[in-house]
C-alpha positions in Angstrom: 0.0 0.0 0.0 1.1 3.3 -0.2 1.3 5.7 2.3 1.1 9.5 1.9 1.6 11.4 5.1 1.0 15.1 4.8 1.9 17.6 8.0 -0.3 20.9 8.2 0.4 23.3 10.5 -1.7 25.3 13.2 -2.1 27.9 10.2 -3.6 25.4 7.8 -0.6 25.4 5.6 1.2 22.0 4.4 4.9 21.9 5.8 5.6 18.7 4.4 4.6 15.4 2.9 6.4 12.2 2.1 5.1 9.0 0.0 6.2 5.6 0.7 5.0 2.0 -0.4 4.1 0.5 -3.2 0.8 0.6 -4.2 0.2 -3.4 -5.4 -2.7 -3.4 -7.7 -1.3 -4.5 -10.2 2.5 -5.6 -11.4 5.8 -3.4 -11.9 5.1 -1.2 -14.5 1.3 -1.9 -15.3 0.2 -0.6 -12.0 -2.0 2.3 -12.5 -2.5 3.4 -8.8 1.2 3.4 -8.8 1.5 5.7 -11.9 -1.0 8.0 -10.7 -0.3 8.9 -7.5 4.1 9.3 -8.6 2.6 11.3 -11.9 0.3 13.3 -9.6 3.1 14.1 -6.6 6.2 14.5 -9.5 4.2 16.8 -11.6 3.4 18.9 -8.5 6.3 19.3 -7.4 8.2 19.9 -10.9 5.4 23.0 -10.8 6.2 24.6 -7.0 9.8 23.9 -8.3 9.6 26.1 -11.5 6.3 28.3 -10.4 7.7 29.1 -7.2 10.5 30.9 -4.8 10.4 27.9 -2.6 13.6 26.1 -2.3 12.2 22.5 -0.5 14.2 19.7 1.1 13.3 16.5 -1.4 14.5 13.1 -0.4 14.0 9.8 -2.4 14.5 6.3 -2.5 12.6 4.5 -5.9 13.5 1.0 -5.2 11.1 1.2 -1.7 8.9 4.0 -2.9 9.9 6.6 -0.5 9.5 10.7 -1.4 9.7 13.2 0.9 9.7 17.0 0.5 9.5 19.5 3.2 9.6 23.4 3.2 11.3 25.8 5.4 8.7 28.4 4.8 5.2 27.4 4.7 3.9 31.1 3.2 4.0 30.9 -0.3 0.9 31.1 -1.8 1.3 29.7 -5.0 2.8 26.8 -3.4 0.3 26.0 -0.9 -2.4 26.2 -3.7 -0.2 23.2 -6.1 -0.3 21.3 -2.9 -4.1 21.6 -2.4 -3.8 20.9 -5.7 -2.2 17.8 -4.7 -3.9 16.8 -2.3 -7.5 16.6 -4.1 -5.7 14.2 -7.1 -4.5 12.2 -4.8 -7.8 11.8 -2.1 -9.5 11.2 -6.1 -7.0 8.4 -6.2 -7.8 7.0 -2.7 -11.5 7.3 -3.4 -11.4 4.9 -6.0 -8.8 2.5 -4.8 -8.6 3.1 -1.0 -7.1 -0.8 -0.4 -3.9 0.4 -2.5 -3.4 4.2 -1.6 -4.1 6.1 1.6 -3.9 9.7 3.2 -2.9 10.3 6.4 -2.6 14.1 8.2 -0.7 15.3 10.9 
């Protein structure tokens, strides 16, 4: 399964999220849960990247699955809106295959 933990602060804002697992639906390299949710988190955070001022902290491992990305400053707009953003693709992911993806927040 994976496992997306997201930390908001007392403000509402996202800090930080990581990713880790592997989804299992279906096998290495036809596993559409899989695809989704690393196309969904990849592509939003190639936009804050390139859209943004923030410089986040990314960490990953692709043989277990793990991502991580955390910001120093939580303020930035544009940023907090890609990760809403986020967010709602990937609870649409979890809606339809909750037994192979699910959110967690801290």
């Amino acid at each position: 399964m994976i496992k997306v933990n997201i930390n908001i602060n007392d403000e509402g804002r996202v800090e930080s999220f990581d990713m880790s697992g592997h989804a299992m639906f279906e096998e290495h390299g036809k596993d559409i849960v899989c695809a989704g949710a690393s196309a969904v988190v990849f592509g939003s955070v190639n936009a804050i990247i390139n859209m943004t001022e923030a410089d986040p902290s990314i960490d990953m491992d692709e043989a277990s699955g793990f991502f991580s990305f955390i910001v120093d400053e939580a303020e930035d707009e544009k940023m907090q809106t890609l990760l809403e953003g986020m967010i709602i693709s990937l609870k649409t992911i979890e809606e339809e295959h909750g037994e192979h993806i699910k959110l967690v927040y801290k």
